[in-house]
C-alpha positions in Angstrom: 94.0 69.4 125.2 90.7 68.7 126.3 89.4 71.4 128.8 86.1 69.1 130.4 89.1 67.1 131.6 90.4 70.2 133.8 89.3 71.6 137.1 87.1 74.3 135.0 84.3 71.5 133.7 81.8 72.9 134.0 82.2 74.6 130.9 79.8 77.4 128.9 81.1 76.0 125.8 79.6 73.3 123.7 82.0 70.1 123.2 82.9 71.2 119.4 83.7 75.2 120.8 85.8 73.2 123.6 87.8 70.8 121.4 88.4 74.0 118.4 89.6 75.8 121.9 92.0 72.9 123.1 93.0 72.4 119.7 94.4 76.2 119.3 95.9 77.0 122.9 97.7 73.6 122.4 100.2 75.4 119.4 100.8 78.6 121.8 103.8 78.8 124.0 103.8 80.0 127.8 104.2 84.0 126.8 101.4 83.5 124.4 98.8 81.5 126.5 99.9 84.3 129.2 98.7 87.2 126.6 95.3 85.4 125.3 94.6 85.0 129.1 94.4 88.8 129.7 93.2 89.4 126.2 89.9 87.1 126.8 89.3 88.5 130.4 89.5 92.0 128.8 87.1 90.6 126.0 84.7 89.3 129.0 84.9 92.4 131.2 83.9 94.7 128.2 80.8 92.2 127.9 82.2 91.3 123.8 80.8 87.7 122.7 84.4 87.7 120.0 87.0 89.3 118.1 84.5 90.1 115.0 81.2 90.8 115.9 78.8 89.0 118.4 75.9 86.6 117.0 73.2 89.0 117.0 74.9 91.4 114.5 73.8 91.0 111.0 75.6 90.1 108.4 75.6 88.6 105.0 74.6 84.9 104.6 76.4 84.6 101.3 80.3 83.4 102.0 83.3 84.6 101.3 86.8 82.3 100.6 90.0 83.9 99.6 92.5 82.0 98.5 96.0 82.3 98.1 99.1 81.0 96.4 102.2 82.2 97.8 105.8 81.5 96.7 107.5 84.4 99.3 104.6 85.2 101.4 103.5 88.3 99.4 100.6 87.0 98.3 99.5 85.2 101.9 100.0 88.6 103.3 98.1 90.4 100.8 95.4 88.0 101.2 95.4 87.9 105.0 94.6 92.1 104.3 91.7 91.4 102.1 90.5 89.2 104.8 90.8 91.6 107.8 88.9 94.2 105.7 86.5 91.8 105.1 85.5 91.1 108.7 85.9 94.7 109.6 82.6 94.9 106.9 80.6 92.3 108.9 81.4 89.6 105.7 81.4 86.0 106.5 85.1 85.0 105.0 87.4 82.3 105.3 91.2 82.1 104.3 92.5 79.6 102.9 96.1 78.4 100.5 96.1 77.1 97.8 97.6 74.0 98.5 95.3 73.6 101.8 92.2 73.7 99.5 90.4 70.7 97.3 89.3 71.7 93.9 85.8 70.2 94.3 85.1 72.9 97.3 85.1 75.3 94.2 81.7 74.0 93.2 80.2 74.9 96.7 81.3 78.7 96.9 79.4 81.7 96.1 82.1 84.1 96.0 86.1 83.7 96.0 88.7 86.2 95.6 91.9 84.7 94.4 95.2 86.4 95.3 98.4 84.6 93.6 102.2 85.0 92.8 103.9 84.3 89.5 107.5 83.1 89.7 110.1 81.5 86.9 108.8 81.8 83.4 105.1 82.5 84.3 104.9 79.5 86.2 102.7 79.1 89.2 104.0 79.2 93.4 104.4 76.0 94.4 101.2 75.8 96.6 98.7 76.7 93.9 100.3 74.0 91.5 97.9 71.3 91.9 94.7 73.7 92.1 95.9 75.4 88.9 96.6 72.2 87.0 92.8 70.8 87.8 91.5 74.3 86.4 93.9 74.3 83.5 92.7 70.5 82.4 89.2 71.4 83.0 88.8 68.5 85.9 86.8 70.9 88.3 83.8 71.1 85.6 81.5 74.1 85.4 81.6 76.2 88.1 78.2 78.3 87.0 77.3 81.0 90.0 80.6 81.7 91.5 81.4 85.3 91.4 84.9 86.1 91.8 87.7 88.4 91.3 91.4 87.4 90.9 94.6 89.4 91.9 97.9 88.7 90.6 101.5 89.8 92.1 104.5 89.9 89.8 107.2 91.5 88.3 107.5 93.6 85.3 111.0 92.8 85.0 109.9 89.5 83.6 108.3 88.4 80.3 105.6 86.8 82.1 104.4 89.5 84.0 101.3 88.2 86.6 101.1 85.0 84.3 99.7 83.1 87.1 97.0 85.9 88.1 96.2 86.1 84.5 95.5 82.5 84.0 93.4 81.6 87.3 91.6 84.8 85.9 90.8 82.6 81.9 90.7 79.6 84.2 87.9 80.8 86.5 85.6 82.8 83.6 86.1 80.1 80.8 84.7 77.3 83.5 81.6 79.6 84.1 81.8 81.9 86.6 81.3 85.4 87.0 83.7 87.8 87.5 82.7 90.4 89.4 85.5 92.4 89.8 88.1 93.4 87.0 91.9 91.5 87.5 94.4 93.6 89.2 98.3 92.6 87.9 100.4 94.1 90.4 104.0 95.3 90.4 106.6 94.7 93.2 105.6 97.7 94.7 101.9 96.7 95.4 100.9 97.4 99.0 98.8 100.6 98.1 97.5 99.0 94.8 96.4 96.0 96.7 94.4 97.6 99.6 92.7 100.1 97.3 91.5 96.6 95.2 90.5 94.9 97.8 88.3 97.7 99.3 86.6 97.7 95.8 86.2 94.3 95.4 84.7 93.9 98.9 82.2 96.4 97.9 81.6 94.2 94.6 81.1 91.8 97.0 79.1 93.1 99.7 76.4 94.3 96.8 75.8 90.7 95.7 75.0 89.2 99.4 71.4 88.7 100.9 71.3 89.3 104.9 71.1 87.0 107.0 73.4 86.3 110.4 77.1 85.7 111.5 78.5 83.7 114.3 82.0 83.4 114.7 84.3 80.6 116.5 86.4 81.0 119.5 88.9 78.9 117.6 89.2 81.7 115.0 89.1 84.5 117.3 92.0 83.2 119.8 93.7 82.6 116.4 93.1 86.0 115.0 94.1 87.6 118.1 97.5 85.2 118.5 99.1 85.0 114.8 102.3 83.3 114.9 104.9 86.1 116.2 104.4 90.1 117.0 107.5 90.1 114.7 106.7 90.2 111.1 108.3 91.7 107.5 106.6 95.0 108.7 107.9 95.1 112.3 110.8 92.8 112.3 113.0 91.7 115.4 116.5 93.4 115.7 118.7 90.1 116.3 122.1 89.7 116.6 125.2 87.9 114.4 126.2 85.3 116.2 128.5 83.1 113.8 129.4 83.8 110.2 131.6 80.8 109.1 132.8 79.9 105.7 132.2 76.1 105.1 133.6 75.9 101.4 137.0 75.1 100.6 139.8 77.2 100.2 140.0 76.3 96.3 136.3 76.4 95.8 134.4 78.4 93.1 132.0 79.5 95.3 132.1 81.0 98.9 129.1 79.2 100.8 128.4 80.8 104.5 127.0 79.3 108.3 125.1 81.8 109.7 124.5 82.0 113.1 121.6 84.6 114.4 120.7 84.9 118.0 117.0 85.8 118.9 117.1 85.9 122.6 114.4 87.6 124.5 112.2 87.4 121.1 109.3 84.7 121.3 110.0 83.7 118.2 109.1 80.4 117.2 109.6 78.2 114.0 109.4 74.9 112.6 111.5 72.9 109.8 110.7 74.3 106.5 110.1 77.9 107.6 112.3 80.6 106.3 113.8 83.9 107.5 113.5 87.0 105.9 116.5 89.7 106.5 116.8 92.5 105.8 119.8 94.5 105.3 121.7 97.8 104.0 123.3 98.6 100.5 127.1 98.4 100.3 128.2 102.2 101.3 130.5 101.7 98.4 127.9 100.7 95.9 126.0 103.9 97.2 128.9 106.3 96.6 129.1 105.0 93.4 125.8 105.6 92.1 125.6 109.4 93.8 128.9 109.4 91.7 127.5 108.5 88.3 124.7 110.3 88.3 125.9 113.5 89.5 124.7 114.2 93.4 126.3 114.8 96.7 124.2 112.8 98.4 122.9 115.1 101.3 119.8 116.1 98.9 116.6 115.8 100.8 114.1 112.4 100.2 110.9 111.3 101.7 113.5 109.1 103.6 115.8 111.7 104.9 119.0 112.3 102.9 119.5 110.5 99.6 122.4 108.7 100.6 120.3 107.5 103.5 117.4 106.4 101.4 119.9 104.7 99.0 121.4 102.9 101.7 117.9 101.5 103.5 115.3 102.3 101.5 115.8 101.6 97.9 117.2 98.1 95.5 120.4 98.9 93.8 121.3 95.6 92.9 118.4 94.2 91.8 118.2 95.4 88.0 114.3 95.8 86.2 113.2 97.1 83.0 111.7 100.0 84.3 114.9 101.6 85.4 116.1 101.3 81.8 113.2 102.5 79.9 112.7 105.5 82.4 116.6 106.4 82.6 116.4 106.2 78.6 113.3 108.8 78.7 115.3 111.0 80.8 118.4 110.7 78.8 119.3 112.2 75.5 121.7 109.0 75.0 120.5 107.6 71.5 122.3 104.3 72.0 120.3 103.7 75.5 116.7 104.8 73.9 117.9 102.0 71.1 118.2 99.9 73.8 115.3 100.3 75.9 112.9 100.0 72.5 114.5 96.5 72.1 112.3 94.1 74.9 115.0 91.4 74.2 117.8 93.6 75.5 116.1 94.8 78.4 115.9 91.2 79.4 119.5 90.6 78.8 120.4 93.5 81.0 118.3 93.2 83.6 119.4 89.6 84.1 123.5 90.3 84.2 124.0 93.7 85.6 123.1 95.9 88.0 121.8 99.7 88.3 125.3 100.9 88.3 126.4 98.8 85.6 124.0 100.4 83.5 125.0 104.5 84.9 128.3 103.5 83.7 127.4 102.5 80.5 125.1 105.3 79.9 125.9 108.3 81.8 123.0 110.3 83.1 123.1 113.3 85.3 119.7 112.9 87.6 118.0 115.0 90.3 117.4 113.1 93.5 113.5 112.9 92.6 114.5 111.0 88.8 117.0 108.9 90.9 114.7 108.2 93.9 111.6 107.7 91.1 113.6 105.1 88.8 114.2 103.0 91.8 112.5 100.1 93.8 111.8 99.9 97.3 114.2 97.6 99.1 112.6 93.8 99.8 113.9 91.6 102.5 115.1 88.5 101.2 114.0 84.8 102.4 116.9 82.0 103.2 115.5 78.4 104.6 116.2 77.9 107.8 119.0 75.1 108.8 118.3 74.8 111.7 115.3 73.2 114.2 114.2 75.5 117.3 114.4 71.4 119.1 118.4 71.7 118.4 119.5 75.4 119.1 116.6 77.0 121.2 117.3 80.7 120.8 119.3 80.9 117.7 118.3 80.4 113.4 120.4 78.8 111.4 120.9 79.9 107.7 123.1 78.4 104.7 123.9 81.4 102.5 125.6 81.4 99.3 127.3 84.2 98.2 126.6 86.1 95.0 129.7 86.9 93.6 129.8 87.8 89.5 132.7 89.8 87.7 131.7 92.4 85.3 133.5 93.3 81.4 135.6 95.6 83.1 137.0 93.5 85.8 134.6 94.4 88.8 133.2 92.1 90.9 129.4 92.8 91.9 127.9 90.8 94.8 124.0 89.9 96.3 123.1 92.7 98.5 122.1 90.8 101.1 124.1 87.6 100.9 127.3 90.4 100.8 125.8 92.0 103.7 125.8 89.1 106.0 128.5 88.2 104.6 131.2 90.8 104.3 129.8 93.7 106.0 127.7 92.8 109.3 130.2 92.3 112.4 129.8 90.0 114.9 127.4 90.9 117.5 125.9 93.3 114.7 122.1 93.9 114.5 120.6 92.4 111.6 116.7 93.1 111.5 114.9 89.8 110.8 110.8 87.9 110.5 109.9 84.2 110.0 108.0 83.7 107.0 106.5 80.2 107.8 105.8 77.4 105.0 103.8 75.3 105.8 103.7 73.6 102.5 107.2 72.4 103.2 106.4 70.5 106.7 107.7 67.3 107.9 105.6 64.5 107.8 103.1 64.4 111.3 103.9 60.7 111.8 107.8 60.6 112.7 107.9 56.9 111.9 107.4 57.9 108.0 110.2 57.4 105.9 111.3 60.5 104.0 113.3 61.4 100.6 115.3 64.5 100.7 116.9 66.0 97.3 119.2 69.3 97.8 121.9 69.8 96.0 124.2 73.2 97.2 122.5 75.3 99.4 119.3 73.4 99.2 120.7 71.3 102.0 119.4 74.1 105.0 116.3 72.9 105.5 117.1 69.3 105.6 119.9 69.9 108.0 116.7 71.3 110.0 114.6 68.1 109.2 117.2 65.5 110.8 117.8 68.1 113.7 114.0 68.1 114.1 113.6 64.0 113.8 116.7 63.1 116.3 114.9 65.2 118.6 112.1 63.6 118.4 113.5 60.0 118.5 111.6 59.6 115.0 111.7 55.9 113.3 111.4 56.4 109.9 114.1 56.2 107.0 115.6 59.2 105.9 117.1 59.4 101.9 119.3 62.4 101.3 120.4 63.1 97.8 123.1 66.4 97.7 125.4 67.5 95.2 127.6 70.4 94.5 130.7 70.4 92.1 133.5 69.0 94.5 133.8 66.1 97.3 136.7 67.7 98.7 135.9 71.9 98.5 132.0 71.8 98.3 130.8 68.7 100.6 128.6 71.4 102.8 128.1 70.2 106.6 130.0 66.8 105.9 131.0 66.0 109.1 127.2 66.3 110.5 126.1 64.1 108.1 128.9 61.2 108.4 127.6 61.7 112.1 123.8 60.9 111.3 124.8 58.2 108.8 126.9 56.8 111.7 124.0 56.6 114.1 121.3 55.4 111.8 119.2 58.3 111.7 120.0 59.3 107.7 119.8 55.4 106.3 120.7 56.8 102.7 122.9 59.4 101.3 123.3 59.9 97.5 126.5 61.7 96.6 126.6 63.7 93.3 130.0 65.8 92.9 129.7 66.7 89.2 133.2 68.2 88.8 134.8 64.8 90.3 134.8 62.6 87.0 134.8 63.4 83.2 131.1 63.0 82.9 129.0 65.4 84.9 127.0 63.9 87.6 123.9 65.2 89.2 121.4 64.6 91.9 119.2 63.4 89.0 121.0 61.3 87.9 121.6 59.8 91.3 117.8 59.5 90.9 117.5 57.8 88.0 120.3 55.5 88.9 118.5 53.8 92.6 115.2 54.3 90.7 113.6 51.1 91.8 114.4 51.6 95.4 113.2 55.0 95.4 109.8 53.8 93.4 109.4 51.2 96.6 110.4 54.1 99.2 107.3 55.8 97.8 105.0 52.9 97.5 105.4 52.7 101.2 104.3 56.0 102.0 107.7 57.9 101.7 107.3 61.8 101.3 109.6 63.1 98.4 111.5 66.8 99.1 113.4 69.2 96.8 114.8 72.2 97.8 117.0 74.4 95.9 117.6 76.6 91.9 113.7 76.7 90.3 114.8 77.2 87.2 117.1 74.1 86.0 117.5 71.6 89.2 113.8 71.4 90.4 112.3 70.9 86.7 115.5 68.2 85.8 114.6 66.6 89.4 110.9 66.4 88.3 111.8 65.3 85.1 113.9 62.2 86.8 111.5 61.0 89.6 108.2 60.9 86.6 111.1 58.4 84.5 111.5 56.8 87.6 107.7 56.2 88.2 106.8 55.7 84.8 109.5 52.8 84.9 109.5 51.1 87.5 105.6 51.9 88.5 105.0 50.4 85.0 103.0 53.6 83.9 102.3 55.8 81.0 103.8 59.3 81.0 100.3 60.7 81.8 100.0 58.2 84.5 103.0 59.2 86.0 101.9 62.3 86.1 98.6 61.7 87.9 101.0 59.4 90.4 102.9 62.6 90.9 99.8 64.6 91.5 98.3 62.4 93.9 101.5 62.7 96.2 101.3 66.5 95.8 97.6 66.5 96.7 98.6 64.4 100.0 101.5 66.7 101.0 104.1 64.0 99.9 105.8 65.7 97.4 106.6 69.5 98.3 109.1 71.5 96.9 111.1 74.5 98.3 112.6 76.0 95.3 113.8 79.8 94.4 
């Protein structure tokens, strides 16, 4: 958009201020550009030069980055926080992700707050990979005169607690710098925690910085004022259940969901790659057992109005963590449960089979509503990719939801609270409260003639089904390689139809089929890998951006494992050359990963 090309031309604004302008109001949609209209003529009528502060203000000459690594979008919105109370301090700050940001730049800050998730077995959020692997191998160099302060999200249910904060935090100091605020290694219940740290490491901050003056863009302040929806995790859009169709065979072992959600009258926009958070309510049932086992009516009084109430909306009952044991075990007089809870390995165990009702029936402990309410976790919303692409289906997301389904010793089946919910318990037409969380480390490639790979086996197959939605829309060139797999051709062969349909018109050029239940020998999507190895090495050598999507914890590293054999092999390479080949595509956004 180039605005000296309009009527208006005879512009206040220098060429650079004009083409950050253009470049901004080009992503907004017609409600949007509407809003930013009235918001700048308010802006001029009350004589304010921008969103922060105007020119002549003083402010610290020093700079400011924060950057994040996000595998959920905790730690992008606890970073976007930081940054907001930077500004409202006069700083000069930019925000940046991890996986938007080059290593070397480390060399040219004066201060950085780092704010980062820990997922899997201490491992780092996809987006901070590449950044944490130059720090870890030393590649960055000395980085003598940066001040900075890391925060680390986590949860104690795990081993590896904040892993990832902990290590940028050895990473950072052991290259040289200074930290100048201590590391904070937060829980899952971090909001407060996180504000009060940031306000203190601001002040760290603001203490170190000579004076000097601040300008600020119109680029950033249309941006600031804009943000991608007025719908977020906080304030989320009640939508409505269109569609809830099973798409697993009758015989299959697992029950595999099409969800339809319509979000008319919302402005909500995505892209491929995004995901939607939903939240939802505990099963009644699962409620009135837990008031059961641990003694209460359920009509006591909470923060959250009754404590069936707060149960039902406000608190995780299926999602076990070691702090429910060891505080129910403090409570109890049960000997076998404080046993238990003194024995780490246990804990583990538990917390990664059962549920908190599994563990009130094994050790039953009466509780007032304030031990109950105070053993418990606030309720999180839970992220599904989105299947879908806006250029397909307009006013309706797509999600492809598995459902969590587990029997217990005693014959019970337990189920995923909100997989269950949008299952089995929201009717059609039902209001289901709902926020994009958007990736863009998981984007399509911006040229459509690029050929792309796709790998996702099971319910890693949404987000693709939104990548060929978005590329027939947009009458895109390139080759597109999808590799699925699931346990059976004939129960498990998710959205087989569509796909026999893009196949049919040349749009997917490749599909790699691995049904690891069909044969004697178990066969999955890495094998498939291994197996057209050479033709995927030449896919890449001409540009080809690789995607998985799907389990974290086996499939992603076994995928990993298979594409550095096939470049090793058919590149010719080393092991450690391989590796640097892999890098290299993750530092040019060919090789992302969507993976929970």
């Amino acid at each position: 958009m180039q605005l000296k090309d309009s009527p208006f031309n005879l512009s206040p604004l220098s060429d650079e201020q004009q083409r950050q302008l253009g470049q901004v109001l080009s992503t907004l949609n017609t409600q949007q550009l509407a809003w930013v209209s009235g918001y700048l003529y308010g802006l001029s009528q009350t004589g304010q030069q921008s969103v922060a502060t105007s020119a002549a203000v003083a402010a610290p000459s020093g700079s400011l980055t924060i950057i994040y690594g996000s595998q959920t979008g905790n730690a992008k919105g606890v970073a976007t926080a930081i940054k907001a109370q930077a500004e409202a301090l006069g700083l000069p700050v930019t925000l940046a992700s991890m996986a938007d940001y080059k290593p070397k730049q480390l060399k040219k800050e004066s201060h950085l707050l780092v704010v980062v998730s820990t997922y899997g077995e201490g491992e780092p959020p996809e987006s901070a990979v590449d950044l944490f692997e130059q720090l870890k191998k030393g590649k960055v160099g000395k980085l003598d005169g940066l001040k900075f302060a890391v925060l680390g999200l986590g949860d104690s249910s795990y081993e590896f607690f904040c892993q990832t904060g902990k290590d940028f935090d050895n990473f950072l100091a052991t290259a040289g710098a200074e930290r100048i605020y201590e590391l904070a290694s937060l829980d899952v219940d971090y909001q407060d925690a996180a504000k009060a740290w940031g306000e203190q490491a601001l002040n760290a901050i603001t203490a170190t910085l000579s004076t000097g003056a601040a300008s600020s863009s119109v680029a950033s302040a249309v941006q600031q004022a804009v943000g991608h929806s007025q719908y977020s995790k906080e304030n989320p859009f009640p939508a409505r259940l269109s569609v809830n169709q099973k798409i697993t065979g009758r015989d299959s072992t697992k029950d595999i969901r099409h969800i339809e959600i319509n979000l008319a009258d919302s402005g909500i926009t995505y892209q491929p790659g995004d995901a939607l958070g939903v939240w939802f309510d505990n099963d009644a049932e699962l409620v009135g057992e837990v008031l059961a086992l641990t003694g209460l009516s359920g009509d006591e009084a909470t923060a959250h109005g009754t404590l069936r109430a707060a149960l039902t909306s406000h608190f995780e009952l299926t999602r076990l963590h070691g702090g429910f044991i060891t505080g129910l075990a403090d409570i109890s007089d049960n000997a076998a449960l404080k046993d238990l809870a003194g024995d780490k390995a246990q804990v583990n165990a538990l917390v990664a089979s059962a549920q908190v009702v599994d563990v009130l029936k094994r050790f039953p402990t009466a509780l007032t509503a304030e031990q109950l309410v105070g053993l418990l976790r606030p309720l999180t919303p839970r992220l599904y990719s989105i299947a879908s692409a806006q250029s397909e289906v307009e006013e309706e997301v797509h999600l492809t939801v598995g459902v969590v389904r587990y029997p217990q010793e005693d014959g019970t089946v337990r189920s995923g609270a909100a997989s269950s919910y949008l299952a089995d318990r929201l009717i059609e037409d039902g209001e289901v409260r709902v926020f994009v969380e958007h990736n863009d480390n998981f984007r399509l490639p911006a040229n459509p003639d690029t050929p792309v790979i796709m790998v996702g086996p099971g319910t890693g197959i949404a987000p693709f089904r939104a990548f060929m939605q978005e590329r027939e829309a947009q009458g895109a060139e390139g080759k597109n390689w999808l590799f699925f797999g699931n346990p059976h051709f004939t129960q498990d062969f998710l959205y087989q139809v569509e796909w026999q349909r893009y196949v049919k018109s040349g749009l997917l050029s490749k599909i790699s089929l691995a049904f690891s239940r069909d044969q004697a020998n178990k066969i999955y999507v890495q094998d498939r890998l291994r197996e057209a190895g050479l033709e995927l090495y030449q896919w890449l050598e001409a540009g080809a951006h690789f995607y998985v999507c799907g389990d974290a914890n086996k499939m992603a590293k076994d995928v990993q494992e298979a594409l550095l054999d096939v470049i090793a092999e058919h590149g010719h390479k080393s092991r450690e050359e391989a590796e640097e080949y892999l890098s290299e595509l993750r530092r040019a956004k060919r090789y992302q990963r969507d993976v929970y």
